[in-house]
C-alpha positions, -999 to +999 in steps of 0.1 A: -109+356+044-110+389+023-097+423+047-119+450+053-113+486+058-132+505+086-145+528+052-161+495+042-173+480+077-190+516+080-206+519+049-218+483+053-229+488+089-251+515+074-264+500+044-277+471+070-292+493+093-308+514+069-322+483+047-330+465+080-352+496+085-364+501+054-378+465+051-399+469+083-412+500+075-424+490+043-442+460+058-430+437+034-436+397+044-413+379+068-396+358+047-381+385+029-373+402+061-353+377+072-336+366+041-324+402+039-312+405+076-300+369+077-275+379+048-267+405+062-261+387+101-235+364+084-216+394+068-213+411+103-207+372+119-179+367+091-160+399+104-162+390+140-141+356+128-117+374+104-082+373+125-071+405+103-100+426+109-090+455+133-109+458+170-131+490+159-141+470+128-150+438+152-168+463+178-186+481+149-192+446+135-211+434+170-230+465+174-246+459+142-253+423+146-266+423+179-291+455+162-297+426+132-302+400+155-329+419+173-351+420+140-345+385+127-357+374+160-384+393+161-399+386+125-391+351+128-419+347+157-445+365+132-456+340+116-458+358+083-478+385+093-468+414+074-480+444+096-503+447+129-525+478+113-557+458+110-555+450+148-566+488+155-599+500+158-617+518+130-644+539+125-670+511+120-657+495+154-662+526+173-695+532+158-705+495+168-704+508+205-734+522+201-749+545+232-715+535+244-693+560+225-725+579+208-695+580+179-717+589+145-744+606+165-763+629+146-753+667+147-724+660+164-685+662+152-670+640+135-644+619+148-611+611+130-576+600+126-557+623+136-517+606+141-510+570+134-479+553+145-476+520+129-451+488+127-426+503+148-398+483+161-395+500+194-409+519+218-414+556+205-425+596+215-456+601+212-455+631+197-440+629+163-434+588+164-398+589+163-378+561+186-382+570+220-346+588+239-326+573+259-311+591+295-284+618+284-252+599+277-266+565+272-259+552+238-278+521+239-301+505+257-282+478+263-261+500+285-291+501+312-306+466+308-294+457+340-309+486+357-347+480+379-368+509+378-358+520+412-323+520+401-333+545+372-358+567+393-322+574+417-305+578+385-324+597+360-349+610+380-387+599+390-405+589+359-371+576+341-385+540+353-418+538+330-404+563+305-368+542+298-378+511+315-404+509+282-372+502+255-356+480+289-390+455+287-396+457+254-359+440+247-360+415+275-396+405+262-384+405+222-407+429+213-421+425+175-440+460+164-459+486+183-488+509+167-505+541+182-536+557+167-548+589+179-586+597+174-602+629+178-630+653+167-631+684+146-638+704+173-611+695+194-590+722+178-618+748+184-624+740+221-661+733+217-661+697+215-696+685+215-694+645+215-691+624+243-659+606+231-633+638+222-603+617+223-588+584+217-559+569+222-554+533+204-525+515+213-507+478+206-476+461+217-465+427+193-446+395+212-435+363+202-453+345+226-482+347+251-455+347+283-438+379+267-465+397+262-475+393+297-442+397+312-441+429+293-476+443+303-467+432+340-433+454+343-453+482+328-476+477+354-450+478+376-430+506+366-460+526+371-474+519+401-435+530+418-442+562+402-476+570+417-492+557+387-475+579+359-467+569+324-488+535+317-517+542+341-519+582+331-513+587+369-547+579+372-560+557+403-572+519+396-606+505+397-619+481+408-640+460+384-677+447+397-686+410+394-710+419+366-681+439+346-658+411+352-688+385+333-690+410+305-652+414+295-644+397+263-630+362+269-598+362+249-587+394+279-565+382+307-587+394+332-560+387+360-541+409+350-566+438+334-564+469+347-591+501+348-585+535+356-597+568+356-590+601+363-610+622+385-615+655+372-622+692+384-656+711+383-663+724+352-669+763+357-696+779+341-691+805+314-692+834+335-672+825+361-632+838+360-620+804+359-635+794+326-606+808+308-589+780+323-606+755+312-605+765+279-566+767+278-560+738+298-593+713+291-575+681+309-575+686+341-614+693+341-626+664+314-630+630+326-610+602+318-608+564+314-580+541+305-578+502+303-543+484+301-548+444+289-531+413+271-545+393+244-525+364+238-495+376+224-505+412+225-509+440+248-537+470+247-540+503+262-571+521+256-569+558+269-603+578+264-609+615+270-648+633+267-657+658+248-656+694+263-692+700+265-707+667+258-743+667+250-750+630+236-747+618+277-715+616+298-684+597+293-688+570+321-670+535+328-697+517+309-683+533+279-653+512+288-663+481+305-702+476+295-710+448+269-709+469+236-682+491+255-646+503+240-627+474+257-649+443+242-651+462+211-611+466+207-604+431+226-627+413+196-607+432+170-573+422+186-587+383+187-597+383+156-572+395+138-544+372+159-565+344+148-566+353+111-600+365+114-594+403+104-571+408+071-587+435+055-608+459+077-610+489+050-602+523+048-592+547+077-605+582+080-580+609+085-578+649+097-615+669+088-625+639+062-660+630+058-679+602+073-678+586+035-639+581+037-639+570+001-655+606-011-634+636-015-627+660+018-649+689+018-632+707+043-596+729+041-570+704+067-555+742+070-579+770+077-612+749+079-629+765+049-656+740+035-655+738-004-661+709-030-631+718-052-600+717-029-566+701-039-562+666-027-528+659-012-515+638-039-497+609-019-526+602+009-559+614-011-574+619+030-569+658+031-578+687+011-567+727+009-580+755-007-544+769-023-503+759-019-505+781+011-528+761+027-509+729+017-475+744+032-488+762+062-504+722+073-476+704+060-452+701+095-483+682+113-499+662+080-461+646+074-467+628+106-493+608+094-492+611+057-469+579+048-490+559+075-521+570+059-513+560+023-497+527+032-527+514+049-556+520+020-522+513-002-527+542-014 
């Protein structure tokens, strides 16, 4: 058995890691996934069983496997299925909702992509995508595994149990990948949002197995409801589903365990009252919302849905959600098909200001919002446009989020 120095356990450990997540994030197949990790596994496995490896090599040695582990595990139960992208919703989807959504309704904005989050291998922030924090001076999550979410409200304070209890039920249920979309409307940024849908949130959880998914979905459930229904359930109150919503839910939905909510939101004020400045800087608290938590076989959905500021193509209402042609049947037959190996290839997605022809060329500065038919492509994505280099630089912090993501899936 050769000897290793803790220079070239670290440098290993790293090179492992950083393959392990370079692999993922490049969607390549699983068999070359696990090849790769497998090799490396047995390197980490061969140090444990070297008698003349040192204890910080053998401890850095387990951390790493057990982080290898986790993947090969994982990718093994995928059954070759390179990334969940074409699970999520797109454009045509939303605007086969019909009256529903009113998405593609004429005069009004336009909707779009405007973050995508995809193939992660853990739970993440929802803000820029990167792997969701653990509680201050927690290393790993293996640390607090143990914990219920009681036992982390006491510790880290209410909310710790949905926000940290996510990585917790993600291990214990071996988690595969995660993807968040975020749609939303040109106007949005200007506070005169016109459509009935403003925002959307698109979001899917990957298992192994039918049991994991659901154990999964029912701990978030759980968390939630502790915590007066914050985090999974947008501290939102339940429905209560009618017979005739029940019949109309798409049949692949566990409708045991489906879950409806909405928020219920202030008065609008008119605008000359005083309080219409707040409405304008804080929009939320007066737009109504709907959100729907489900499984699908080995998956799990949340559908979070916010209206438009000043809707004028009809109100956002729970048949948007829960009628026939609504958001949940729509998303629920995507999610089916495409476990089923019905939905390989679903097309392009449209990104940040780009037209409703996402193969044309954007009209519309991502930047400052000036329309023109000769701006500058970004030259890795193709989706956004800007009038100069200032324009490029001055949107460059919030395109990088979605850039990569963007190009990957039109493999661009």
């Amino acid at each position: 058995m050769p000897k290793h120095s803790d220079a070239d356990l670290i440098r290993t450990a790293r090179v492992h890691r950083t393959q392990a997540v370079a692999l993922l994030n490049n969607s390549l197949r699983v068999e070359g996934i696990n090849r790769e990790l497998s090799t490396a596994l047995r390197d980490c496995k061969a140090i444990l069983q070297d008698p003349n490896a040192t204890q910080m090599q053998k401890a850095l040695a387990g951390r790493t496997a057990g982080f290898l582990s986790g993947f090969v595990t994982s990718t093994a139960a995928m059954n070759a299925t390179d990334s969940i992208r074409h699970a999520f919703l797109t454009f045509e989807d939303l605007v086969s909702c019909g009256d529903a959504l009113s998405v593609h309704a004429p005069g009004q904005p336009r909707h779009c992509i405007a973050r995508v989050y995809m193939d992660k291998p853990g739970p993440i922030s929802m803000t820029d995508g990167s792997p969701k924090p653990l509680p201050s001076g927690i290393r790993s999550v293996d640390d607090i595994m143990h914990m219920s979410t009681t036992e982390l409200n006491r510790k880290f304070g209410m909310g710790s149990g949905g926000f940290h209890g996510e990585c917790i039920f993600w291990k214990r249920s071996s988690g595969i990948f995660l993807g968040k979309h975020k749609w939303e409307t040109e106007a949005v940024r200007d506070n005169f949002d016109l459509a009935k849908l403003g925002e959307l949130w698109d979001m899917r959880w990957l298992f192994p197995t039918n049991q994991e998914a659901q154990k999964f979905h029912g701990s978030m459930l759980e968390a939630s409801r502790t915590e007066d229904n914050d985090g999974y359930l947008d501290s939102s109150p339940e429905l209560t589903l009618s017979a005739d919503e029940v019949n109309n839910l798409h049949d692949s939905i566990d409708v045991d365990n489906f879950v409806l909510y909405a928020s219920n939101p202030r008065k609008k004020p008119s605008q000359n009252q005083p309080a219409f400045d707040s409405l304008i800087m804080n929009p939320t608290a007066f737009l109504q919302q709907f959100g729907a938590v489900f499984s699908i076989g080995r998956m799990v959905v949340k559908l979070y849905v916010i209206e438009g500021m000043f809707p004028q193509f009809g109100k956002l209402d729970r048949s948007s959600m829960v009628g026939k042609t609504g958001l949940v049947n729509i998303a629920a037959k995507a999610c089916d098909d495409w476990l089923n190996g019905r939905r390989s290839n679903v097309g392009k997605y449209p990104s940040q200001f780009l037209p409703l022809d996402a193969s044309s060329k954007p009209d519309i500065c991502s930047n400052c919002g000036k329309k023109s038919a000769s701006l500058s492509q970004c030259s890795r994505c193709k989706f956004v446009g800007y009038c100069d280099r200032d324009c490029q630089l001055g949107h460059y912090k919030e395109h990088k989020m979605i850039c990569r993501g963007l190009a990957s899936m039109t493999g661009r």
